[in-house]
LUMPA-642926 format. One line per 8 residues: number of its first residue (from 1); their letters; for each residue x, y, z of C-alpha. Coordinates in steps of 0.1 Angstrom, whole numbers, plus 2048, in hexadecimal, padded with zeros to 3 digits. Last residue first. Layout:
BEGIN
NUM = A = X Y Z  ...
//
This chain:
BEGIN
81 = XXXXXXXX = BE0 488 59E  BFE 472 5A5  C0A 46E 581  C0B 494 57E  C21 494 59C  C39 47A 58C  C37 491 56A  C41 4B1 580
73 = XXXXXXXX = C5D 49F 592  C68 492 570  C66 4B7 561  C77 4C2 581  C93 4AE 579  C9E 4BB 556  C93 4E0 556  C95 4E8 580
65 = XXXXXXXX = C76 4E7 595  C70 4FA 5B4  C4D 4F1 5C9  C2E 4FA 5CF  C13 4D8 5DB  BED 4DD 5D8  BD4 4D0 5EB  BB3 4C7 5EE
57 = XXXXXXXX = BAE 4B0 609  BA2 48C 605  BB4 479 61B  BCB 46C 5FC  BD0 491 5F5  BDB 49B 61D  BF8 47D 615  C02 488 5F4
49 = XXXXXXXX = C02 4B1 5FD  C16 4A6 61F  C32 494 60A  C32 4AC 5F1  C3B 4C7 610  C56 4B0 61B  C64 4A6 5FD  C5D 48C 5E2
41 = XXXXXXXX = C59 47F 5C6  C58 458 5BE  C6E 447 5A8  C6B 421 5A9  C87 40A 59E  C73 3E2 5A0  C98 3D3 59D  CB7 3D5 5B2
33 = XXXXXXXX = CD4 3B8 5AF  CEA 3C1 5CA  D14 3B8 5C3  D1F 39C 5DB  D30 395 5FD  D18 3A7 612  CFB 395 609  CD7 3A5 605
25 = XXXXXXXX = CBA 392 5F4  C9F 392 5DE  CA8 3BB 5D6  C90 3D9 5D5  C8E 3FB 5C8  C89 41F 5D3  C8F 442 5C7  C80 45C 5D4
17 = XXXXXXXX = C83 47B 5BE  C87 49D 5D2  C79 4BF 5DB  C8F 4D9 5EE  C79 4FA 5F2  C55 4E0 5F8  C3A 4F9 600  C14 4EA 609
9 = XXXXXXXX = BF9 4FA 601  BD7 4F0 60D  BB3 4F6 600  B95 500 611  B75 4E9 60E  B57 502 60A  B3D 4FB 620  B1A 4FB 60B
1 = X = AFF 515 614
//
């Protein structure tokens, strides 16, 4: 008989969206210039779920989502796998 590989849940109450970018350089006397904007979500339990995923667990992440940004958490999720 097979093993059967359980599955995890993980529980995020306060998801978020990441956001991250970079700049060539830092100067304190002028404005930052940011490019490369990259929205990533994110919370602790999504975190885990992403992490234990890319190891090759089976996992699933519950969460909250609102109308407007849980949609784009949802479609950054999707994008994930």
């Amino acid at each position: 008989m097979a093993a059967s590989r359980s599955r995890i849940m993980t529980v995020t109450p306060n998801p978020a969206i990441d956001v991250s970018m970079s700049t060539p350089e830092i100067t304190p006397e002028h404005k930052l210039r940011c490019t490369d904007v990259r929205r990533d979500a994110g919370g602790g339990g999504i975190n885990v779920a992403r992490v234990l995923t890319r190891f090759g667990a089976r996992c699933t992440a519950v969460y909250p989502a609102g109308p407007i940004l849980g949609r784009l958490l949802r479609e950054l999720l999707d994008e994930e796998g």
